[in-house]
N, C-alpha and C positions, 0 to 999 in steps of 0.2 A: 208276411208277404200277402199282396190280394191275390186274389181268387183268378184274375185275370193276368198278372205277373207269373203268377204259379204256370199256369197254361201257356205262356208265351214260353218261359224255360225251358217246358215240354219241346216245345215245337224248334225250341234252338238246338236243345240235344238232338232232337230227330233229323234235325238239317245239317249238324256235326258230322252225324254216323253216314249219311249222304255222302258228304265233301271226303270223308275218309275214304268210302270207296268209289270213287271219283265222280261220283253220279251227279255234276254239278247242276244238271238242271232240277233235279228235286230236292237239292240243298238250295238254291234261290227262291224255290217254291216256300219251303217251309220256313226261311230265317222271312222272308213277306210275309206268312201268318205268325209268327211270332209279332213281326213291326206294325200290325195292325190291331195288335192285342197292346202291345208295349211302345207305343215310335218316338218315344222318349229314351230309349237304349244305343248310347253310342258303339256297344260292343254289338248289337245286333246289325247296325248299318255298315260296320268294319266288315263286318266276318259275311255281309253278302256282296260287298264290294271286292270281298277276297274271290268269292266264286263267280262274279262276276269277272275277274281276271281274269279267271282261269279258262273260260270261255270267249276268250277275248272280244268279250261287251264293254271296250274301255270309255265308252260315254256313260253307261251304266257306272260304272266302278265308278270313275270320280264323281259324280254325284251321289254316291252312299256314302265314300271318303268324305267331301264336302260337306255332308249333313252330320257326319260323327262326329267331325271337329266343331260343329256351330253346337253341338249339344254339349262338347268334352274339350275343350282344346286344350286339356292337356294329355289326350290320351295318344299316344306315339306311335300305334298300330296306325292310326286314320294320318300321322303325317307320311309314313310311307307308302298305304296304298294309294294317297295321292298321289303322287311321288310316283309310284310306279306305271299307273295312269296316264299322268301326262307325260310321263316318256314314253309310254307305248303309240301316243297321241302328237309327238312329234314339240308337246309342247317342253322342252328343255330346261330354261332358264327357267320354269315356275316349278318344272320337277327337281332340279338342281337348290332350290331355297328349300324346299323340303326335306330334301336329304340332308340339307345342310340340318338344319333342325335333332332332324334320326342321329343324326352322328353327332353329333354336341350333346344330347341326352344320354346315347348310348356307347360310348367309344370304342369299347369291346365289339361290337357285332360287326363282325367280319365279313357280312353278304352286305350289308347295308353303307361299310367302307366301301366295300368291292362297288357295290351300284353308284356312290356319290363320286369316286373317280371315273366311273367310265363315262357317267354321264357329265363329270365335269371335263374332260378332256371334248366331250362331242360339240359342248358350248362354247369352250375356247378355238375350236377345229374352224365353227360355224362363223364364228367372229372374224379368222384369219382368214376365210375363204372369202366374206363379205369386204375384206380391207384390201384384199388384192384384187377384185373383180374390177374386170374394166366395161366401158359400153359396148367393145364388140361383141358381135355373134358368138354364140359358141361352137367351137368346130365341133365334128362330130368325130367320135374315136375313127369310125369309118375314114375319114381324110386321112387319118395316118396312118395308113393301113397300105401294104404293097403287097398284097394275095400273091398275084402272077408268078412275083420271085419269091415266095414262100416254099421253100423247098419240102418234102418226103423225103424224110431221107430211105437207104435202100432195104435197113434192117425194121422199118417198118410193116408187118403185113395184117393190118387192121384195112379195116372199109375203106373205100376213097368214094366221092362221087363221080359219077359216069357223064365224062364231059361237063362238069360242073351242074349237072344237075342230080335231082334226089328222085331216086326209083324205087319200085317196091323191093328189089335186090338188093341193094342199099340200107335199107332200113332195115331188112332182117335182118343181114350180116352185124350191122351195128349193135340191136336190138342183144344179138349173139356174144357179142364183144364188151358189150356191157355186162352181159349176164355173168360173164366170168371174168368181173372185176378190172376190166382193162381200159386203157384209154380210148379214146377219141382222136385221129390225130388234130393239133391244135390249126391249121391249115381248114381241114373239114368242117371243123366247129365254125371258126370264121366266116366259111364258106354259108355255114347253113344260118348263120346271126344276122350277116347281112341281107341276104336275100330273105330271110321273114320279117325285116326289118321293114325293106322295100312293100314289100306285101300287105304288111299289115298300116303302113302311114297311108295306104289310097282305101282302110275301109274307113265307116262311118262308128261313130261313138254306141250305136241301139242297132244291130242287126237284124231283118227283120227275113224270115225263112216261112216258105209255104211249102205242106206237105202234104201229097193226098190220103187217103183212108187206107189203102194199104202196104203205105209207105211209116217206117218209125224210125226213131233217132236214141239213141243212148244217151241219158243225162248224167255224169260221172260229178263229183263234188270234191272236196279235198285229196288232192296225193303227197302233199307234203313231203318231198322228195323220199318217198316210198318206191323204190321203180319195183321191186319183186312182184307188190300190188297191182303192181302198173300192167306185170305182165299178166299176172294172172286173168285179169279183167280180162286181156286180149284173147284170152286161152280159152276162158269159157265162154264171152262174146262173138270170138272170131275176129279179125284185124279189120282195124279203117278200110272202108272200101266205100266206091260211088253207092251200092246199096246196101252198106252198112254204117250209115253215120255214125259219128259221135259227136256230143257237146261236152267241152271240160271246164265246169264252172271256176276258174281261179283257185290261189293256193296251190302252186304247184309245186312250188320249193318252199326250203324252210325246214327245222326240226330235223328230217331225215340225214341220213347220209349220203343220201345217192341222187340229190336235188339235178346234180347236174345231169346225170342221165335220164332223169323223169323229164327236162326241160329241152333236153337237145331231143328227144323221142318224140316229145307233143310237137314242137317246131317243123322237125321232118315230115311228118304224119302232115300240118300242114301246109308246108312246100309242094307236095304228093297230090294232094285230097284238098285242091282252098275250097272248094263251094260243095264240100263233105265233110270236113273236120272243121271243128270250132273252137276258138278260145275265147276266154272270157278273163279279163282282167280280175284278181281279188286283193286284199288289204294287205297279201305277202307278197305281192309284185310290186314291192315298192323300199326304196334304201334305207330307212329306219326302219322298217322288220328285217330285212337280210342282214341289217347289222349286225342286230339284236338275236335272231333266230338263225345264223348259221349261215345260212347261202352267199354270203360275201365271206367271208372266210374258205369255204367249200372251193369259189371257183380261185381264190389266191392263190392257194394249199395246190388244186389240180393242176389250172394253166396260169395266168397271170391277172393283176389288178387291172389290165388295161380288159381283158376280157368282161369282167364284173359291168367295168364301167361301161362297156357296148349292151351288155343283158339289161343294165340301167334304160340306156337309150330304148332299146325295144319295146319290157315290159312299159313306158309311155303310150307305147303307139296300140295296147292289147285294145278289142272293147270294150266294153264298162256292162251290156245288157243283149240278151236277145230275145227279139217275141217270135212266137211259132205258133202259123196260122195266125193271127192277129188277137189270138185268145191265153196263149201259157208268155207267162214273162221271167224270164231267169237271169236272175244276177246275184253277182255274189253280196250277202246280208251284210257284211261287216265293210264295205266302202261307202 
């Protein structure tokens, strides 16, 4: 082996021992000094397109996928993390040829079954839905929707909103009700889906905030329906208030369990606080990661698919970016 193969090895075990303990970004780091030593190694452009998943860098990933197979095309790790890639990427039918590939090589591998049916049902789903689409508008869940005669029933004694609007009494209570694992009633959520819905289709795509010198705002990043995190933030920050903003950069659901009370929280908060609390659309407000990552399932499971379908509608109307003072720019890296 040369002398510069030898070294590359090095640097792929040390990006292994990385990936093991989950430290994915020093395992992208080192499996790159390996591929700079060696980028003739299919097994090294796999195994950083794997950590690149796992970060979900999925333009990264299928592009070290891509290059593993132009170096190996017969090596069957690089047709999966392709595969895996462009169904993170929305792109189906070319992660679907892939799997197909995975599963004809491998018949036995039970995750890689599991993946070529799920994502082959999603391509047939996407086909049906394209065969029955007509020219008309689409209505919105909202049109069928009859709030008024939504009843409470009397054995309910969770939160309501006060005359249909959301108070700081309100959101404690909730905030309360949540904490000890209890519902929302399905009336409330409605109440508060629509009306952020409304809210947030009149702002603009780049929000743009001036703050004076002794003025600050909280920049929060993923909660992935974490709500305990959720609160704790609040616990040692203190709660939304006109002088205590917050920005919550996207990724709000997804992965956790408790997506829907992380997501009806930030909403309320801002129904309460609009020109104090912020939201920022990320790459999991959107229906192939809730698929795929829990939070369509979550709100099925809690309240109903017609719900999902209105959190759909919403996360559309999030914004995409905010600049503050016309000098910091935060949006979320992964859209």
């Amino acid at each position: 082996m040369a002398e510069e193969d030898t070294h590359a090895e090095k640097f792929k075990e040390k990006a292994n021992n990385y990936f093991k303990e989950r430290d994915y970004e020093n395992a992208i780091k080192y499996y790159t000094e390996a591929l700079e030593l060696n980028p003739s190694s299919a097994i090294y452009f796999s195994n950083r397109s794997l950590a690149y998943l796992r970060t979900e860098c999925y333009g990264y990933a299928l592009a070290d996928a891509t290059k593993c197979l132009e170096i190996d095309q017969n090596y069957i790790k690089g047709y999966y993390r392709r595969a895996t890639s462009n169904m993170a990427l929305g792109k189906f039918k070319a992660a679907l040829k892939d799997y197909e590939t995975v599963v004809r090589v491998r018949p036995n591998d039970k995750d890689a079954k599991m993946k070529y049916q799920e994502c082959n049902k999603i391509v047939k789903r996407k086909a049906f839905e394209r065969a029955i689409a007509s020219d008309e508008i689409k209505r919105s869940v909202v049109d069928s929707l009859d709030i008024e005669n939504m009843m409470i029933e009397d054995q309910y004694t969770g939160p309501k909103l006060e005359e249909g609007k959301v108070t700081m009494r309100f959101m404690k209570e909730m905030m309360e009700c949540f904490k000890d694992q209890k519902k929302l009633h399905r009336k409330c959520a409605y109440q508060i889906l629509i009306q952020v819905k409304e809210l947030l289709s009149k702002l603009p795509s780049l929000i743009e905030i001036t703050l004076k010198e002794t003025e600050k705002i909280t920049i929060c990043g993923d909660t992935h329906g974490q709500f305990y995190d959720l609160l704790n933030i609040f616990e040692l920050n203190g709660l939304p208030s006109e002088t205590n903003p917050y920005l919550f950069n996207g990724d709000f659901v997804d992965r956790g369990s408790f997506s829907l009370e992380v997501i009806l929280t930030l909403f309320g908060f801002k129904l309460l606080l609009p020109d104090s609390f912020y939201l920022l659309r990320g790459n999991h407000e959107t229906d192939n990661m809730n698929q795929m990552y829990g939070f369509e399932g979550e709100v099925k499971a809690k309240y109903t698919a017609q719900m999902f379908t209105l959190f759909s509608e919403v996360f559309q109307w999030l914004p995409l970016a905010q600049c503050i003072n016309g000098k910091v720019l935060v949006g979320n890296p992964d859209l």
